[in-house]
LOMAR-143148 format. One record per residue (C-alpha): residue number from 0; x, z, y. Coordinates in nm, 4 decimals. Layout:
! LOMAR-143148
REC seq     east       up    north
REC NUM        X        Z        Y
...
***
This chain:
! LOMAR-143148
REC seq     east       up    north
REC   0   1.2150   1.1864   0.3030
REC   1   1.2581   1.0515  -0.0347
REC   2   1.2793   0.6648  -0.0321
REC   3   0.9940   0.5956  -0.3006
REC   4   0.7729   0.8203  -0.0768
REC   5   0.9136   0.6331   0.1929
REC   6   0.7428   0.3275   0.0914
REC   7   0.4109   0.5321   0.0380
REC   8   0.3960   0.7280   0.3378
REC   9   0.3882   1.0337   0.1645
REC  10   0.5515   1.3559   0.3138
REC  11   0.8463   1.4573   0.1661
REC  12   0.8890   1.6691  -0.1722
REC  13   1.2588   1.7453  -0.1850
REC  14   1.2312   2.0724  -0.0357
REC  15   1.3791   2.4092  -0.0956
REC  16   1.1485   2.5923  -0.2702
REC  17   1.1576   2.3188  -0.5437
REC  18   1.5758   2.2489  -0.5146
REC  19   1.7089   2.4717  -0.7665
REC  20   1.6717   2.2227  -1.0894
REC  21   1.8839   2.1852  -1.3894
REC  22   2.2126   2.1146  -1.4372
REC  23   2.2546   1.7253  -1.4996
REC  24   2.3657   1.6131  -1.7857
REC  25   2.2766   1.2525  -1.9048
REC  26   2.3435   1.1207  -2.2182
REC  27   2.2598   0.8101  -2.4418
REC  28   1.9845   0.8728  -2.7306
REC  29   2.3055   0.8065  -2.9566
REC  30   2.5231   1.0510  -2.8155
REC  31   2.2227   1.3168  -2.9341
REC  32   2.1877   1.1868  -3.2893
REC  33   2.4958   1.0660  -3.4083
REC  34   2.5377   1.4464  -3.6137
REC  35   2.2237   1.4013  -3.7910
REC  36   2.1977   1.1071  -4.0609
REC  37   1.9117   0.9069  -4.1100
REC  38   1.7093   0.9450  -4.4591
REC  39   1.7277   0.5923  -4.5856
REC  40   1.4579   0.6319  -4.7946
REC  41   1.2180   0.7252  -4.5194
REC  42   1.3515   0.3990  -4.3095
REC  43   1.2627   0.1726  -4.6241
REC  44   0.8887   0.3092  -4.6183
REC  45   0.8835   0.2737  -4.2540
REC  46   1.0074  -0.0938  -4.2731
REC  47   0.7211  -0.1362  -4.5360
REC  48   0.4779   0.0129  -4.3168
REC  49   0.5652  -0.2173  -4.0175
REC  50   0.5358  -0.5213  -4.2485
REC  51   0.1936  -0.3956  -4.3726
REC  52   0.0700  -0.3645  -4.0245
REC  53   0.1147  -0.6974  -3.9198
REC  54   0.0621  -0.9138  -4.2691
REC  55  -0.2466  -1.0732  -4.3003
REC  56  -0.5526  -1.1213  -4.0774
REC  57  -0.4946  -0.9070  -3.7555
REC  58  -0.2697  -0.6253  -3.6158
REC  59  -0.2623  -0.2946  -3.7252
REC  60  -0.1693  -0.1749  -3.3639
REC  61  -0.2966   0.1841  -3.4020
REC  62  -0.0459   0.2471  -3.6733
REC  63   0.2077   0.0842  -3.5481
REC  64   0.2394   0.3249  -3.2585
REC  65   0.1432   0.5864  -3.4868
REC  66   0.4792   0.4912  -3.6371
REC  67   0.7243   0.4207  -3.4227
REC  68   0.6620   0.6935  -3.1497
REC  69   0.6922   0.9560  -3.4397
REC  70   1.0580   0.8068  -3.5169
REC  71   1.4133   0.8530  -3.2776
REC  72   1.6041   0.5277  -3.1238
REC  73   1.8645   0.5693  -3.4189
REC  74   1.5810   0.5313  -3.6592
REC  75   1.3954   0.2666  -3.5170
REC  76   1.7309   0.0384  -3.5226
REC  77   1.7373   0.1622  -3.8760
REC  78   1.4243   0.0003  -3.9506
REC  79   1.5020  -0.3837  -3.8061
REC  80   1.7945  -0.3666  -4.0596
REC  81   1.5606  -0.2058  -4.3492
REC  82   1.3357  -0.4876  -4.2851
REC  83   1.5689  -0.7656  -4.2825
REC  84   1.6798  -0.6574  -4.6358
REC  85   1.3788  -0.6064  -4.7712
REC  86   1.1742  -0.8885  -4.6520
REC  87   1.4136  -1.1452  -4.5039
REC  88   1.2169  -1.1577  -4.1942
REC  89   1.3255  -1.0256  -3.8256
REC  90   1.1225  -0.7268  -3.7112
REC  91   1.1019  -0.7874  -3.3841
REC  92   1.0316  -1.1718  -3.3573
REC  93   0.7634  -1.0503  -3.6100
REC  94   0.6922  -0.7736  -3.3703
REC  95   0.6683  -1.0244  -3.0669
REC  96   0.4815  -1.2868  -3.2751
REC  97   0.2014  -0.9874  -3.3155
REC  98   0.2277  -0.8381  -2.9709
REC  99   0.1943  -0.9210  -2.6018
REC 100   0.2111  -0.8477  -2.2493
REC 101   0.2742  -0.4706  -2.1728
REC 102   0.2189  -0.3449  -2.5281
REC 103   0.4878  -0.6053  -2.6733
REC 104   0.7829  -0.5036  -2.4094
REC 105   0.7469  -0.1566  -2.4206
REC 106   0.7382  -0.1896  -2.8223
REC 107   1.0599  -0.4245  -2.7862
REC 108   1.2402  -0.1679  -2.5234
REC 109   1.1793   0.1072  -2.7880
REC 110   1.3576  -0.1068  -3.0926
REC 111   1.6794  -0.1617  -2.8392
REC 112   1.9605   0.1155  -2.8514
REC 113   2.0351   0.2595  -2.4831
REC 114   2.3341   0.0551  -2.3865
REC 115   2.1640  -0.2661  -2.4668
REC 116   1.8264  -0.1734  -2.2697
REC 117   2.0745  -0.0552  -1.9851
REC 118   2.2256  -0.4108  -2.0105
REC 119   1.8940  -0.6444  -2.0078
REC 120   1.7776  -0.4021  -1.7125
REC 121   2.0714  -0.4350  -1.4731
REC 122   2.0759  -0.8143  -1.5790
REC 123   1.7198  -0.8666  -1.5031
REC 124   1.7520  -0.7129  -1.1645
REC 125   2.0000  -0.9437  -1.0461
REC 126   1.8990  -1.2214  -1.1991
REC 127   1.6930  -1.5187  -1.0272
REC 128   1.6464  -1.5041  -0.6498
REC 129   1.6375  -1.1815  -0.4774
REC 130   1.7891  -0.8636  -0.6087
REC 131   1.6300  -0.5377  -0.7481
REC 132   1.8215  -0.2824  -0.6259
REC 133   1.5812  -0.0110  -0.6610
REC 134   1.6654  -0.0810  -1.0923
REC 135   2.0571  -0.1097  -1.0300
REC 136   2.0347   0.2044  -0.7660
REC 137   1.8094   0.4249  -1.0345
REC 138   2.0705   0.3001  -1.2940
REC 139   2.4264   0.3318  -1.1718
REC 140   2.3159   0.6785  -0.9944
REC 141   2.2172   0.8675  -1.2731
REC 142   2.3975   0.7511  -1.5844
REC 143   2.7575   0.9372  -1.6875
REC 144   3.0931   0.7724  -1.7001
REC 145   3.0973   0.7539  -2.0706
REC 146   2.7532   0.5617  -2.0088
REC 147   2.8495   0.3474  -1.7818
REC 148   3.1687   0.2520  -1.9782
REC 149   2.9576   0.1252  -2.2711
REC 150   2.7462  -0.0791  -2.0886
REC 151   3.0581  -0.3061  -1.9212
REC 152   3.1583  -0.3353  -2.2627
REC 153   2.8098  -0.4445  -2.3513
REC 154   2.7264  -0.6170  -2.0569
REC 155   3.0383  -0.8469  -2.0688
REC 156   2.9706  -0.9624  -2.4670
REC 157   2.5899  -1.0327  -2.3636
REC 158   2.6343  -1.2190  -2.0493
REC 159   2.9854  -1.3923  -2.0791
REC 160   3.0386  -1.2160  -1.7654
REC 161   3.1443  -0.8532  -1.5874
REC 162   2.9046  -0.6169  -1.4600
REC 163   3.0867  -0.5894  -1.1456
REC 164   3.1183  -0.9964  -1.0948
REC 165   2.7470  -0.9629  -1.1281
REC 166   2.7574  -0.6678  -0.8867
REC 167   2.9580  -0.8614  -0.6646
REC 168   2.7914  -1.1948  -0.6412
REC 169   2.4897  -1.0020  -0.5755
REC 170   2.5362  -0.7771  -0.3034
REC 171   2.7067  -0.7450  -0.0091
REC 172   2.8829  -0.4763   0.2580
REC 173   2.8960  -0.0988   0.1994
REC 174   2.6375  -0.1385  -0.0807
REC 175   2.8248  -0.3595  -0.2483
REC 176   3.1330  -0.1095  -0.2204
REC 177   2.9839   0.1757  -0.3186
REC 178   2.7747   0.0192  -0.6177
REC 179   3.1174  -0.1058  -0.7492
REC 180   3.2455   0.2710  -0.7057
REC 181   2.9901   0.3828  -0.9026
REC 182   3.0047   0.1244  -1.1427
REC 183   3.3940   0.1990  -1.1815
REC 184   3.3428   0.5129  -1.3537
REC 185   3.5411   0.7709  -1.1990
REC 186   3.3658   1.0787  -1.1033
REC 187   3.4747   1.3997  -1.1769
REC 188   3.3361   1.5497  -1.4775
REC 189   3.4206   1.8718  -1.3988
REC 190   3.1293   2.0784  -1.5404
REC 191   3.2768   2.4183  -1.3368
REC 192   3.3291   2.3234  -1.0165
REC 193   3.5623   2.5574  -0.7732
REC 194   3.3042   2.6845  -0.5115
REC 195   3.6219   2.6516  -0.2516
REC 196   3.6489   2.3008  -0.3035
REC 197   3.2804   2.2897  -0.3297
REC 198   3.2827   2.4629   0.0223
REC 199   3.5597   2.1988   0.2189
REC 200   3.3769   1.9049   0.0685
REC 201   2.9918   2.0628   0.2091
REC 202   3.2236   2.1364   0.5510
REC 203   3.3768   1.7802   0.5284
REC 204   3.0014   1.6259   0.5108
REC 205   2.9018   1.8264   0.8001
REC 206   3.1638   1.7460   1.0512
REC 207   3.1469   1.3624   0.9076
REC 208   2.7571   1.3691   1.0085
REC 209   2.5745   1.5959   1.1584
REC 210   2.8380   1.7730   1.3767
REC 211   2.9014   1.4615   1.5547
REC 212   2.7904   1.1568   1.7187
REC 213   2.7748   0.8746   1.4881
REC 214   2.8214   0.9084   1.1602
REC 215   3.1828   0.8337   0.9391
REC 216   2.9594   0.7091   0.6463
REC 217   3.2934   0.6769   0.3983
REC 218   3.3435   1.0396   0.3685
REC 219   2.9902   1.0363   0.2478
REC 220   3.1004   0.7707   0.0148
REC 221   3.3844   0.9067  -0.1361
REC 222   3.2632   1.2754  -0.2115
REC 223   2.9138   1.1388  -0.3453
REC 224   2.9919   0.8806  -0.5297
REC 225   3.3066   1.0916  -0.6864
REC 226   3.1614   1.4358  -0.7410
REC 227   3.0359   1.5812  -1.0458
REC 228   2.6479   1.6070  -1.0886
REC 229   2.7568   1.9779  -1.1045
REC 230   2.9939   1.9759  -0.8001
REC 231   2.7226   1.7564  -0.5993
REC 232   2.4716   2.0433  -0.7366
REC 233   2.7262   2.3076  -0.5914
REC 234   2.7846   2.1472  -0.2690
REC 235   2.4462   2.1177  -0.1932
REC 236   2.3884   2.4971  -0.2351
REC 237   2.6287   2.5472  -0.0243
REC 238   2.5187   2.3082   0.2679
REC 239   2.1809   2.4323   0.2753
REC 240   2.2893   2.7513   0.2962
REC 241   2.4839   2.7039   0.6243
REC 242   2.2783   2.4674   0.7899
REC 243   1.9516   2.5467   0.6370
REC 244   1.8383   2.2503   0.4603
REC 245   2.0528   2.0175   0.1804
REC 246   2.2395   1.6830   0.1526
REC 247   1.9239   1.4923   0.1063
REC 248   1.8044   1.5934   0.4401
REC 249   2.1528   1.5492   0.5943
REC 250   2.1468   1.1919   0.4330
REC 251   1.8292   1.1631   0.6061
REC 252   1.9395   1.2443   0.9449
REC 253   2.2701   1.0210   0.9258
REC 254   2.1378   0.7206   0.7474
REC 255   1.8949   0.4589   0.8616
REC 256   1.5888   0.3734   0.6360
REC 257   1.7367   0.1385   0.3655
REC 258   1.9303   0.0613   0.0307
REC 259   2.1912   0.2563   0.1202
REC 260   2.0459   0.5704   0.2196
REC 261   1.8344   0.5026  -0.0907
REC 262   2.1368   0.4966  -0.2901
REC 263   2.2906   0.7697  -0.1723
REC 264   1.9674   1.0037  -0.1393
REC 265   1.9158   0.9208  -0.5487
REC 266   2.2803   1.0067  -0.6147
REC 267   2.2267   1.3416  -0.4651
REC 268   1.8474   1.3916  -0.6158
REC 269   1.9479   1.2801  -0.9543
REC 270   2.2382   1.5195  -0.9671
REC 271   2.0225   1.8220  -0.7990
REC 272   1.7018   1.8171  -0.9999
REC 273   1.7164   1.5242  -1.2273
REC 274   1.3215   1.5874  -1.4007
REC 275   1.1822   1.5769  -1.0249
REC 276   1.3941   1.2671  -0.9714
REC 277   1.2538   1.0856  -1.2722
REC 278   0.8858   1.2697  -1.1853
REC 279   0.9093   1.0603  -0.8580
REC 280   0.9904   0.7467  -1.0297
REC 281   0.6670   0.7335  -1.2709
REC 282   0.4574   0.8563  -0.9942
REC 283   0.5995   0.5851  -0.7411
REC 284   0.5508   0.3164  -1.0505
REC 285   0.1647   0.4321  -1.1040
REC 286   0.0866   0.4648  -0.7399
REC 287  -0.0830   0.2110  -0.5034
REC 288  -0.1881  -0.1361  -0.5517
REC 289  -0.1151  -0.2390  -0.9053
REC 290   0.1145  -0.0760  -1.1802
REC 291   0.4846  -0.1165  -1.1319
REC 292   0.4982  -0.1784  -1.5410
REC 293   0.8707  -0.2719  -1.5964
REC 294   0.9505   0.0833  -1.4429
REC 295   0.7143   0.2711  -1.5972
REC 296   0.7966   0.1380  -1.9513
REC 297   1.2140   0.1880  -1.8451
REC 298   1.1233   0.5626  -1.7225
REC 299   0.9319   0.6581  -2.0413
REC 300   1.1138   0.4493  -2.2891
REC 301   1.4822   0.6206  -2.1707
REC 302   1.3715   0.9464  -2.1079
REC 303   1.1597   1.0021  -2.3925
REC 304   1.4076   1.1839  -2.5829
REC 305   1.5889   1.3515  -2.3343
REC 306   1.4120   1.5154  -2.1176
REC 307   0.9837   1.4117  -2.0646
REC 308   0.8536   1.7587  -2.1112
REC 309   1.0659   1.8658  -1.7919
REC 310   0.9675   1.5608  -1.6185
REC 311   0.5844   1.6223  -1.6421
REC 312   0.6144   1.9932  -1.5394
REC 313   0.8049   1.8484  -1.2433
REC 314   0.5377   1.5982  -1.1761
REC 315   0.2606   1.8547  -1.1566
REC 316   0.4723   2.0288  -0.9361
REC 317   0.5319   1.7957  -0.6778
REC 318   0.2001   1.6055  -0.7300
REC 319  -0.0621   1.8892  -0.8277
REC 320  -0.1416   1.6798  -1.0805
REC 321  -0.0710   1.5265  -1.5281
REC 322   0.1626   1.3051  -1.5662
REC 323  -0.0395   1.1914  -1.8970
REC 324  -0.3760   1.1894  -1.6587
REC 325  -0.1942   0.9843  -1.3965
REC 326  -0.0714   0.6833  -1.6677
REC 327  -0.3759   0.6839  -1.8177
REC 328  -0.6007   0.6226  -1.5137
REC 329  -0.3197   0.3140  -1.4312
REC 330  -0.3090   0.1766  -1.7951
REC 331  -0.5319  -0.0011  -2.0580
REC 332  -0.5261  -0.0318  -2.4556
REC 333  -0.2640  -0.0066  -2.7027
REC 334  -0.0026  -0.0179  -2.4030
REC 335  -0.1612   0.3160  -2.2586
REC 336  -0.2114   0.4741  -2.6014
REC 337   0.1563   0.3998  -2.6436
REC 338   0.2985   0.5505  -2.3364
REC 339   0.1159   0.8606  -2.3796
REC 340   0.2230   0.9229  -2.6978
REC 341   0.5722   0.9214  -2.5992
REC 342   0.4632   1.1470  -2.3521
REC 343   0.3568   1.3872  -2.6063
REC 344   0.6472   1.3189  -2.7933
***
């Protein structure tokens, strides 16, 4: 069962009918747009227009959003530097100074670049008693090497410190292991993957689980956590094919409820069918008692530009039901008229 139903009690989604998905492949907002230049020009009369919506007596809110949800990450960084130049005055301490609550952080997360967000996510999970590993799992799983790379660099000029001291200090036992592995870098990125090798690593995950009693969890480890996306995608095909069902349910089977068949389940999901993935994650962050904010802003705010229109076709597949319908029944104000217009977007 998938580990955010899990917590629900809902029955399970990741079936076959639904297991084809795309082919994974992740990649900063910057990676996207650094072939097409920015109009200057345009960033100037942006700047002007932010400064214009919050001079004077009240907030222009409406076209603030109007604004900044019209304009790509790239741009947006564009216009804290346009601003500082033409007014002498730092957008967003304006921007905070005008804002607040929900509204103001998912208006902040917009004017950081990826890496950065990435950064003051994973730090805020670890950070003051208790650990989120749900953020570090969602995190580490489904971002690429190149990814990850930039955000040690980052994290270690931000925080004085490593990722992986943070990592360490924080967890403990297999997780901590395999969160370090992941954190590392080195999967394959082997975007053909050689259906032989595809086929000993789906027999290798049999015989280490299901074909015996007990389970040897560190092949499970190792070909997981060093697969490509598109060799994970391959060697699932192949496992369901022989036993009738995929690595997810496998996992399910050999794993006991927990972070680290969490971990390894989202590894595998994220890889197969990233939109569902992400599709679960906004639904399990509007669902129940209360809105589970911080993860609904991360979800929309990173995925906005990659991928959103897949992710709300997978959510009314799983769910029967809009995405856009579902935030807007769990949010209020300029925060919800936000969201869905990066929804839209």
């Amino acid at each position: 069962m998938n580990p955010y139903q899990q917590m629900q009690g809902q029955q399970p989604l990741y079936s076959q009918s639904n297991y084809s998905g795309q082919v994974f492949q992740p990649q900063y907002f910057s990676y996207q747009q650094q072939q097409s230049p920015i109009d200057q020009s345009k960033i100037d009369a942006d700047a002007s227009t932010l400064r214009k919506a919050m001079k004077g007596i009240g907030t222009d809110e409406k076209a603030i959003i109007q604004l900044i949800t019209n304009r790509t990450n790239k741009e947006r960084l564009a216009m804290i530097e346009s601003f500082k130049k033409q007014f002498n005055r730092d957008l967003i301490k304006d921007l905070k100074s005008e804002l607040s609550g929900n509204f103001e952080d998912a208006v902040i997360a917009l004017f950081e670049d990826p890496v950065t967000y990435d950064c003051i996510s994973l730090k805020n999970a670890m950070k003051g008693a208790g650990t989120n590993e749900d953020t570090l799992i969602e995190i580490l799983s489904t971002r690429t090497n190149k990814d990850i790379n930039l955000i040690k660099q980052r994290y270690i000029q931000m925080y004085g410190k490593t990722l992986e001291e943070d990592l360490s200090s924080d967890l403990s036992g297999d997780l901590k292991t395999v969160m370090l592995t992941l954190s590392s870098a080195f999967r394959s990125e082997n975007l053909n993957p050689n259906q032989a090798e595809c086929q000993q690593k789906a027999d290798q995950l049999y015989k280490a689980g299901e074909k015996r009693l007990g389970t040897d969890e560190k092949v499970f480890y190792e070909i997981l956590t060093k697969s490509s996306p598109q060799e994970l995608k391959m060697i699932d095909a192949i496992y369901m094919q022989m036993h009738n069902h995929g690595l997810y349910t496998a996992i399910d089977k050999e794993f006991h409820i927990g972070n680290m068949k969490k971990l390894l389940q989202t590894i595998v999901y994220s890889s197969v069918n990233p939109s569902e993935y992400f599709a679960t994650r906004v639904n399990y962050a509007v669902k129940g008692a209360g809105t589970k904010d911080k993860l609904l802003i991360r979800i929309i705010v990173t995925r906005h530009e990659i991928d959103i229109p897949q992710i709300k076709e997978a959510y009314k597949r799983l769910y029967n039901n809009d995405m856009i319908k579902a935030i807007e029944s769990d949010t209020h104000g300029d925060y919800k008229k936000l969201l869905i217009e990066l929804c839209n977007h």
